[in-house]
N, C-alpha and C positions, 0 to 999 in steps of 0.2 A: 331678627335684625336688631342690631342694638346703635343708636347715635348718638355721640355728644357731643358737649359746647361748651367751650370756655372762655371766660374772658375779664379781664383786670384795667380799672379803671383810677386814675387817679381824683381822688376825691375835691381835690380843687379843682376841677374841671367842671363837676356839678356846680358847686358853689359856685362860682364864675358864672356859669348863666341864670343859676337864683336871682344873684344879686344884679346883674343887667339885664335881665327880660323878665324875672319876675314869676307872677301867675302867667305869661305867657308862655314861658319857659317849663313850667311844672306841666300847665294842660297840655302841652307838646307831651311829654313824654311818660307821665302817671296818671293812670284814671283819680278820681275822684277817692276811691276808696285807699287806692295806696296813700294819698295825699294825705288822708285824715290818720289813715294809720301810723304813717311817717311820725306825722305830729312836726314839720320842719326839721326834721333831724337829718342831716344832708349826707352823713356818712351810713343810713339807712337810702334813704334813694340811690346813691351811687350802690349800693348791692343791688337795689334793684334793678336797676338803670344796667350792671353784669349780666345779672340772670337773663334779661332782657334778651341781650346782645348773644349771650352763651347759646339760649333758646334758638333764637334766629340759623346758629350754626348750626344745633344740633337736626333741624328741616331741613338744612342743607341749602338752606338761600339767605341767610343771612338778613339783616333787615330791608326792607325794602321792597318783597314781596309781600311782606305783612305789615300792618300797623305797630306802631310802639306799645299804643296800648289794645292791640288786640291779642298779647302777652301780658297778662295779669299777675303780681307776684304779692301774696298775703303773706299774713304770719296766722297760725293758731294762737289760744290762750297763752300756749306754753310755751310759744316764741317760733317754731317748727314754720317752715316756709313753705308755702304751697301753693303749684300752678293752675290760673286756670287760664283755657284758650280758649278766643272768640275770634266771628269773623274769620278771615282769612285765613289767619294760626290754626284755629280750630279745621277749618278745610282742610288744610294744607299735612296738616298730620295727619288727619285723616286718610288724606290721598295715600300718606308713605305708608301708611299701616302701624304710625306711631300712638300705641295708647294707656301706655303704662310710662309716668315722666317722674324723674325725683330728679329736687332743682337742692342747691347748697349755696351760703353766699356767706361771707366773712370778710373784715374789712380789719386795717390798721389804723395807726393816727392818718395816713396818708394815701392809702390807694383800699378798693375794694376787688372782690374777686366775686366771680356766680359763674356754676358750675352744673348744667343741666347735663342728664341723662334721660335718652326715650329708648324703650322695647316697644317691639309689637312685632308681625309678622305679614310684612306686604305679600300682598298674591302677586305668585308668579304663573307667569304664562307655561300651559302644560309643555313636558320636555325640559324644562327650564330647571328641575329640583337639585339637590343637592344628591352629588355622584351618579349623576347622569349626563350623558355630551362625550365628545369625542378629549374632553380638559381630564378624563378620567384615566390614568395610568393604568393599565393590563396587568 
């Protein structure tokens, strides 16, 4: 099974709630660690703030059955972005049989973009496999 999720943000939209809600606004939407990582760089939160949303698509519920930050988006040393899931996210891919995820994000002067992909292979009910059922042409 393969899922993805895409999605583009315009980056004054982040900056917009920086600047009128603040730390209330960032602890909504980035744990602590993306925070520090960010370092206030607003067109780094708006990728992640994509990935976020890209994620939520690629479980196939969108946000809302998971937390904001129960989708976690790092960088490595070398700048390379990487997912981790907690909480519900974590369950919830679990459930699909999603366990293999590569997340991408890039940004302009103006809008951001985050681009997650899951594999895995949810169990199917027997009878259920592939070229099997009456969906199979003779």
């Amino acid at each position: 099974m393969l899922a993805t999720g895409i999605d583009l943000i315009e980056i004054e939209r982040v900056r917009r709630g920086l600047e009128r809600y603040g730390a209330r606004f960032a602890n909504r939407f980035f744990t602590a660690r993306e925070q520090a990582q960010c370092a206030g760089r607003v067109d780094s939160l708006a990728g992640r703030f994509a990935v976020k949303e890209a994620v939520g698509k690629a479980l196939g519920t969108g946000i809302g059955d998971v937390g904001w930050k129960d989708i976690e988006v790092l960088s490595d040393d070398r700048g390379r972005p990487h997912l981790t899931l907690h909480n519900a996210a974590e369950q919830l891919a679990a459930e699909r049989g999603l366990r293999d995820w590569a997340i991408s994000l890039s940004h302009t002067a103006t809008h951001a973009v985050g681009l997650a992909v899951a594999q895995g292979a949810p169990p199917r009910p027997l009878g259920e496999g592939w070229g099997e059922g009456p969906e199979v042409a003779q």
